[in-house]
C-alpha positions as MATLAB code, in Angstrom:
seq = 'XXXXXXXXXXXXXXXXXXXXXXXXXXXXXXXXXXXXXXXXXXXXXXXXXXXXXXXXXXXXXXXXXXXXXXXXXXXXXXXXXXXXXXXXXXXXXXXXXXXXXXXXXXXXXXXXXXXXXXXXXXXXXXXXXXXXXXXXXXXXXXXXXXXXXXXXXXXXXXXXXXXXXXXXXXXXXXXXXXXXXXXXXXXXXXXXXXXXXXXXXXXXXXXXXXXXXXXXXXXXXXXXXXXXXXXXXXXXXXXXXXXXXXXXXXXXXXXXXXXXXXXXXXXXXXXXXXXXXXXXXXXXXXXXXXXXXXXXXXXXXXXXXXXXXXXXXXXXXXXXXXXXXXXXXXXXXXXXXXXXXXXXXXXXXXXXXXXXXXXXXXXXXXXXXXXXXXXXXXXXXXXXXXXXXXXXXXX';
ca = [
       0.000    0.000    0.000;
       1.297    2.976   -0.586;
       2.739    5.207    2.425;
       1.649    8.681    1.071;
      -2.162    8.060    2.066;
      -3.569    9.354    5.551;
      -3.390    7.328    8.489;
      -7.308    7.758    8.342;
      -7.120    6.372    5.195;
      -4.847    3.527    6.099;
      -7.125    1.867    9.332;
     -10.133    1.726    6.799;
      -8.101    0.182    3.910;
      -5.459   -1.597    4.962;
      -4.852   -5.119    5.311;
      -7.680   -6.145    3.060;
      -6.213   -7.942   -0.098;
      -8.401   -8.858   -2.834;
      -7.537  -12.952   -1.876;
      -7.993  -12.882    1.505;
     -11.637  -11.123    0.813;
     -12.809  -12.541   -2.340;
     -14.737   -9.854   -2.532;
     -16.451   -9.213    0.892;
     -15.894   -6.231    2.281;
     -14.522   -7.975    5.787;
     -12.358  -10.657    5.653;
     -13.879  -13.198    7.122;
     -13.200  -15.585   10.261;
     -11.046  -18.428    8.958;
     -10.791  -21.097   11.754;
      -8.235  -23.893   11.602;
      -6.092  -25.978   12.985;
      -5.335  -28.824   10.716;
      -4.111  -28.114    7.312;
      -4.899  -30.598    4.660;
      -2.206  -31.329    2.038;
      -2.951  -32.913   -1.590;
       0.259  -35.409   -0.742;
       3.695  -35.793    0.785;
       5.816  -33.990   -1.158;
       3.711  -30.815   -0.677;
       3.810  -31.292    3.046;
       7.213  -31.481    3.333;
       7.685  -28.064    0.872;
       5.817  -26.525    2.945;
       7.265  -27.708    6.008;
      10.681  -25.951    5.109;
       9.660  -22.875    3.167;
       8.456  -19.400    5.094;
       5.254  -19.863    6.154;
       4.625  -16.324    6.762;
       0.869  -15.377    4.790;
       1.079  -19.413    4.423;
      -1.486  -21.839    5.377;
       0.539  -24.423    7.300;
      -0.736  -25.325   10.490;
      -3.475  -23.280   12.455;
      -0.797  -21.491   14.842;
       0.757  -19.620   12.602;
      -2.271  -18.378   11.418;
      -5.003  -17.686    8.446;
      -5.908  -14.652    6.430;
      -8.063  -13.318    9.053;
      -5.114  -12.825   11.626;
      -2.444  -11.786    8.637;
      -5.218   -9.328    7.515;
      -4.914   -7.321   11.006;
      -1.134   -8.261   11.252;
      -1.325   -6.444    7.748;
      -3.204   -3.535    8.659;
      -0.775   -2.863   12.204;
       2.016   -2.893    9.842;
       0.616   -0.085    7.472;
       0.161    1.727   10.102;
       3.695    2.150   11.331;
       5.956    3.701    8.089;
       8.916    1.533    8.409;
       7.971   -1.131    9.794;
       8.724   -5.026    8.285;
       5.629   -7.542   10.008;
       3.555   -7.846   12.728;
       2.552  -10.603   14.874;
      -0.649  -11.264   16.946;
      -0.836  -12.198   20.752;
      -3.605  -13.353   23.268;
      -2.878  -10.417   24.964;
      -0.822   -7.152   25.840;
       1.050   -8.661   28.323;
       1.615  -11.993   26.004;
       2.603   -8.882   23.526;
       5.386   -7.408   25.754;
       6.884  -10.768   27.754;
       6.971  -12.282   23.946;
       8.592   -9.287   22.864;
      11.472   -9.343   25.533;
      11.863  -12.950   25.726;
      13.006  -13.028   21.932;
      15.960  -10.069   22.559;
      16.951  -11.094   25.915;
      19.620  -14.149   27.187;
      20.447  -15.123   30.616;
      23.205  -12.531   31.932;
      21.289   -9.830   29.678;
      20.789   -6.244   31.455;
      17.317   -4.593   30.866;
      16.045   -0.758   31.351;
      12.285    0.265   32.064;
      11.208    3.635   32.790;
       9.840    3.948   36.647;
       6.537    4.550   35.339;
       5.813    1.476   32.992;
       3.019   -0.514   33.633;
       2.697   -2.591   36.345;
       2.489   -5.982   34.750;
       5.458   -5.274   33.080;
       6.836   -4.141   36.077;
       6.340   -7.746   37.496;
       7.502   -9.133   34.457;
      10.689   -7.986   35.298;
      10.702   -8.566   38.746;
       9.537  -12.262   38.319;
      10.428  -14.558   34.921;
      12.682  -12.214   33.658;
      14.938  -12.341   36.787;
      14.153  -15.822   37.315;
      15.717  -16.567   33.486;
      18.785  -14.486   34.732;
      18.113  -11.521   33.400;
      18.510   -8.070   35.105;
      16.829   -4.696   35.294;
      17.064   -1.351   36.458;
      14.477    0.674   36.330;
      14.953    4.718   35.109;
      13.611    8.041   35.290;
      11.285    8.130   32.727;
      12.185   12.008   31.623;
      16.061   10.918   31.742;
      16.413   11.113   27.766;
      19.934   10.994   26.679;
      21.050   10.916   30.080;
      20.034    7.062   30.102;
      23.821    6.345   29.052;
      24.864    6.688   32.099;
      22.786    3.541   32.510;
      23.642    1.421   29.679;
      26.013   -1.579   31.392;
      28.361   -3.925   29.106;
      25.704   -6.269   29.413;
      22.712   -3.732   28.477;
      20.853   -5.683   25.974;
      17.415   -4.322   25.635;
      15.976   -0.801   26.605;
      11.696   -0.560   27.077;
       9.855    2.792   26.605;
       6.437    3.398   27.881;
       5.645    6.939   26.438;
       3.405    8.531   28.166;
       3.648    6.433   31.222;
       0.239    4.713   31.692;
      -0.343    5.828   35.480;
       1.568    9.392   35.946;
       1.909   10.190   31.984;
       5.192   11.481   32.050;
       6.119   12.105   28.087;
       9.920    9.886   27.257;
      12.327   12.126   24.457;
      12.295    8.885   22.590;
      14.258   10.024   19.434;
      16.853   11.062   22.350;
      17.216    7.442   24.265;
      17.099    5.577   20.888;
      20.160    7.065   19.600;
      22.060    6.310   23.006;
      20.948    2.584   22.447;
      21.651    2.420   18.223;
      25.121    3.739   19.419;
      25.290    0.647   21.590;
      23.818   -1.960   19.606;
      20.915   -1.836   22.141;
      17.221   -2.895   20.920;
      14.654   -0.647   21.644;
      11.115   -1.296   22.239;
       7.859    0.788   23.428;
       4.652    0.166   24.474;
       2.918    2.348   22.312;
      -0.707    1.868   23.740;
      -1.627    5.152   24.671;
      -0.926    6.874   21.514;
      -1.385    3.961   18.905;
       0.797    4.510   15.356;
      -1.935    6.867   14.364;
      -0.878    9.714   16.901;
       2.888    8.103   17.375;
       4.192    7.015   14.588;
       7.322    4.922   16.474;
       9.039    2.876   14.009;
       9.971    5.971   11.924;
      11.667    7.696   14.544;
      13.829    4.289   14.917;
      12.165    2.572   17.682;
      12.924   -1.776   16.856;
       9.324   -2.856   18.238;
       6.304   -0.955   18.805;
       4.054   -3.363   21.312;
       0.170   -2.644   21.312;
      -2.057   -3.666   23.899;
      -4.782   -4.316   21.082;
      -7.214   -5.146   23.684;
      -7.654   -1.145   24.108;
      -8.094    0.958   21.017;
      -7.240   -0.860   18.275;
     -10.497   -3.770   19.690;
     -12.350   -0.385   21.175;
     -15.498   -2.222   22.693;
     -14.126   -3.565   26.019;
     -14.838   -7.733   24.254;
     -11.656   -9.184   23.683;
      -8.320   -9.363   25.186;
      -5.330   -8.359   21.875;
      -2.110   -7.559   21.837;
       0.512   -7.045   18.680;
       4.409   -6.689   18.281;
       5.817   -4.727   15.059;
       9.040   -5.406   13.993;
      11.073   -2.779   11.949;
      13.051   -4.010    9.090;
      15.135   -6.495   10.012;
      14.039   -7.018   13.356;
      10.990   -9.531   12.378;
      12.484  -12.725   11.866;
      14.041  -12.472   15.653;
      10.283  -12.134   17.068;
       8.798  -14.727   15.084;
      10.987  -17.178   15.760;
      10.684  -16.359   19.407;
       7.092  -16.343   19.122;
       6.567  -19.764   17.315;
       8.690  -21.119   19.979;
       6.792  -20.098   22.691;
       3.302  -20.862   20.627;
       2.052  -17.645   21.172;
      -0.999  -16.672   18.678;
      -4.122  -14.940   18.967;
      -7.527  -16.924   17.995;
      -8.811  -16.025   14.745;
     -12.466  -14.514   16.032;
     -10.471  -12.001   18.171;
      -8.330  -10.941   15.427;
     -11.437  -10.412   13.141;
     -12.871   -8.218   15.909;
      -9.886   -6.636   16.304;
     -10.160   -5.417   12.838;
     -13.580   -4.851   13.154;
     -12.043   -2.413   15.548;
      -9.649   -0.737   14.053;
     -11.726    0.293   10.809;
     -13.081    2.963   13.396;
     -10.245    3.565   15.411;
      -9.417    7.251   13.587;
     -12.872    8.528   14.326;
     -12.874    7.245   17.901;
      -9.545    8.316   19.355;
     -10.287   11.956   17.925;
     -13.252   11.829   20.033;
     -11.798   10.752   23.208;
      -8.668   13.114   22.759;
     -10.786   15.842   22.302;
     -13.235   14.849   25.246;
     -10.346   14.128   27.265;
      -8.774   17.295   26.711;
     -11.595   19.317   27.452;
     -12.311   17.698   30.429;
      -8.943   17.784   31.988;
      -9.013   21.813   31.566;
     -12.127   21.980   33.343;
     -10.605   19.901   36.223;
      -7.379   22.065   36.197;
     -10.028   24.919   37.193;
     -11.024   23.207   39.968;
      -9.784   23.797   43.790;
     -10.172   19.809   44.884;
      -7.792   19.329   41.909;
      -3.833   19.619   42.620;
      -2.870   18.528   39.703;
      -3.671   17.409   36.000;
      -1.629   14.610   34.681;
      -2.339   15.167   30.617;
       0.377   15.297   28.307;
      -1.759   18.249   26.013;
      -1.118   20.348   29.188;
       1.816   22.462   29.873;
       2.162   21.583   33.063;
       2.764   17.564   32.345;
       6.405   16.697   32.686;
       7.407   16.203   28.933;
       4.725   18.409   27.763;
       7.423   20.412   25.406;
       8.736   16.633   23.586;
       4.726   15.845   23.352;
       4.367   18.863   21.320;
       7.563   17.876   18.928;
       6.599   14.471   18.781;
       2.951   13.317   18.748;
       0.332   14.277   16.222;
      -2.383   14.274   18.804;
      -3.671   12.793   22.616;
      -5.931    9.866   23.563;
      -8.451    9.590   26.404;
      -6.808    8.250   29.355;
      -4.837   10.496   31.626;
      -4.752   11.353   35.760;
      -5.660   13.748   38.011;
      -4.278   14.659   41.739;
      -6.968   15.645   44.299;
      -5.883   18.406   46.550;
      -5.528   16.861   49.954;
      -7.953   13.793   51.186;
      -7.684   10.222   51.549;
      -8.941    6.955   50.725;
     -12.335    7.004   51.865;
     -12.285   11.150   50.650;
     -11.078    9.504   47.031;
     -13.551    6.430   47.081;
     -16.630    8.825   47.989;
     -15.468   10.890   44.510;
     -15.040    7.769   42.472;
     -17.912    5.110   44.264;
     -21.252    7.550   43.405;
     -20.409    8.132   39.591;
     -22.937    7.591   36.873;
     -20.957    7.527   33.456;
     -17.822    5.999   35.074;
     -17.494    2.612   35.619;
     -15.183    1.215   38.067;
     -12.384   -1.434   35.922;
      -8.964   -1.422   34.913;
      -8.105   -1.492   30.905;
      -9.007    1.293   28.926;
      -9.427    2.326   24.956;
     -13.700    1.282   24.700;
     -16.467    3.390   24.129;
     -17.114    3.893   27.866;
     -15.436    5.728   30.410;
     -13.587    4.505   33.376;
     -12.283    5.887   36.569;
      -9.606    3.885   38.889;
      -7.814    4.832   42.020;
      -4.165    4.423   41.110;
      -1.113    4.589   43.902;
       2.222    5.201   41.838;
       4.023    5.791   45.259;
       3.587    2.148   45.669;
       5.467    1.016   43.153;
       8.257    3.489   42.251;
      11.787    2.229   43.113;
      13.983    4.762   40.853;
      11.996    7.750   41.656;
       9.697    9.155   44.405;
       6.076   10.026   43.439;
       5.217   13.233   45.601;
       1.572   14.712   45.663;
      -0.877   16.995   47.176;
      -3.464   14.181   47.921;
      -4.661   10.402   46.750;
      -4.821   10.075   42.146;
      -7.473    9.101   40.192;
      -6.755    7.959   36.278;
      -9.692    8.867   34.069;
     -10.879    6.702   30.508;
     -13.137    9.283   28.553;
     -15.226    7.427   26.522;
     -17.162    8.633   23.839;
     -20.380    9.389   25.753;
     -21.249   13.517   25.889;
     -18.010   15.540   27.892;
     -21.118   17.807   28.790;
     -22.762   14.671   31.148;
     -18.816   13.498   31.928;
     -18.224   16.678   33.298;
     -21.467   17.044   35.286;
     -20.709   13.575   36.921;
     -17.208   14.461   37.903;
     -18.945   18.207   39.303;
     -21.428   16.008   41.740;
     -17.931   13.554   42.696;
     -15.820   16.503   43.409;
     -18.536   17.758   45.483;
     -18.731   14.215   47.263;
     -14.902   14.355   47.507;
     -14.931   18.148   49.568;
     -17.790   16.772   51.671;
     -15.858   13.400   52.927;
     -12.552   15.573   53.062;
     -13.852   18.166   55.062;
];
């Protein structure tokens, strides 16, 4: 396809070859598992040729998963393949598993996400690997970090609990100077708003499950490789049978044909909302990276074409039962973790908890916010009556 048309342009388009949809507008949901071969000899081609867009054996897929794989790829300019995953998680632990060795030093910013976090912490050390974890607005700096044995460095840009914004051009040319692979979970932003693989990143990892899948039914994730970089995943990857089932890859790209419309509505929801809370006196603080106040608001401005929905918001003084009394009487918010659907969310989240390379210092307990795509006008009025609730239990 060709890279001069809109990213718009690309989520409705891509992915859909004229043999995979014989003519329907969807490809459809190809199940498999077994194969059939017309004899021996074609068996055993097949058994040692590339199987990539192949029919071969129901794990490594069938035009309905290489038709989203497809479309992921088109959407990152640069980029060689994707592969599918059960999850985001599956996504990321697949992802580091098939750069990283036993002895292998890895760096994650302080404010990744928490599974990953425990990724670390857990089968990654258990394996023999190591990690320290960074300041997330370090940028360059992170050289001081790299060790001998510094093998892998992970982004997470903005960081999905505090939204600090990573100089990402700035830490990829510390680790391309070092032979270092980089990789980023680019959730928040998608390709469509951060375009990673062009500014040099080696894997952009997608918790599909969010806004690429956008309804809150099925659990996604995706890993794309930039040139070069693909045939180290995928071996990985079919060595550790991961794959993602066939129906959730065709509603992932059920998904996606909408994604463009839908994450301009949340940003701009999102945005508006978080300016009305910056007005407010039981607001500290507004954790958005469209803000000017949001550490790395400056590299946001350089970098990405645009925000999503999800961002955080400091209450000025209180405490748990002050924050549960704000959160517990909502109307449009529902109370869950994941993010990315049509309907908003709101979560207490305790970064202090879980910091070990930096120290998380506010005014009063944090509340992360999904805006979904119901009216900012009723949003707004909710959050009014749960600020009020808030002042009451605070005194």
């Amino acid at each position: 396809m060709s890279q001069d048309k809109k990213p718009a342009t690309r989520v409705v388009t891509a992915g859909r070859r004229k043999e995979w949809t014989q003519g329907i507008v969807n490809p459809p949901v190809w199940r498999a598992s077994t194969i059939l071969y017309d004899d021996v000899a074609a068996l055993r081609a097949n058994n040692k040729a590339d199987t990539h867009h192949t029919l071969f054996y129901g794990r490594r897929g069938t035009p309905t998963q290489w038709s989203l794989s497809d479309a992921l790829t088109e959407l990152e300019p640069g980029a060689e393949a994707t592969l599918l995953y059960p999850s985001g998680v599956a996504a990321i632990a697949s992802a580091l598993l098939a750069v990283l060795s036993p002895g292998d030093h890895l760096l994650i910013p302080d404010s990744a996400y928490d599974p990953t976090r425990n990724l670390a912490n857990g089968l990654l050390r258990k394996f023999g690997v190591s990690t320290s974890f960074y300041d997330p607005l370090i940028g360059g700096g992170i050289a001081a970090l790299c060790q001998e044995n510094t093998r892998a460095i992970l982004l997470e840009s903005p960081g999905s609990l505090t939204f600090e914004v990573q100089d990402v051009p700035a830490i990829v040319a510390v680790a391309k100077a070092r032979g270092i692979t980089t990789l980023i979970d680019n959730t928040w932003a998608t390709p469509l708003l951060f375009p990673v693989i062009a500014l040099g990143v080696d894997y952009s990892i997608l918790a599909c499950t969010k806004y690429i899948v956008g309804h809150s039914d099925v659990m996604l994730g995706s890993v794309t490789a930039a040139k070069g970089k693909y045939d180290t995943l995928r071996n990985a990857t079919y060595q550790l049978g991961q794959m993602a089932s066939p129906d959730d890859a065709w509603l992932g790209a059920r998904g996606l044909r909408t994604m463009a419309v839908r994450l301009e509505q949340h940003g701009r929801s999102a945005l508006a909302i978080a300016e009305w809370l910056k007005s407010r006196p039981e607001v500290a603080r507004v954790l958005h990276p469209a803000l000017p106040d949001c550490p790395g608001h400056e590299i946001f401005l350089r970098d990405f074409k645009g925000a999503s929905g999800l961002f955080s918001f400091v209450l000025n003084g209180g405490d748990e039962a002050a924050r549960a009394a704000l959160i517990d009487g909502l109307e449009h918010f529902g109370i869950g973790y994941s993010w990315g659907g049509y309907e908003s969310l709101a979560i207490p989240v305790d970064p202090e908890k879980i910091r070990t390379a930096t120290k998380w210092q506010a005014d009063g307990p944090t509340v992360r916010l999904q805006i979904g795509l119901e009216d900012p006008g009723d949003l707004i009025a909710d959050l009014e009556a749960g600020l009020a609730r808030f002042a009451r239990a605070r005194g």
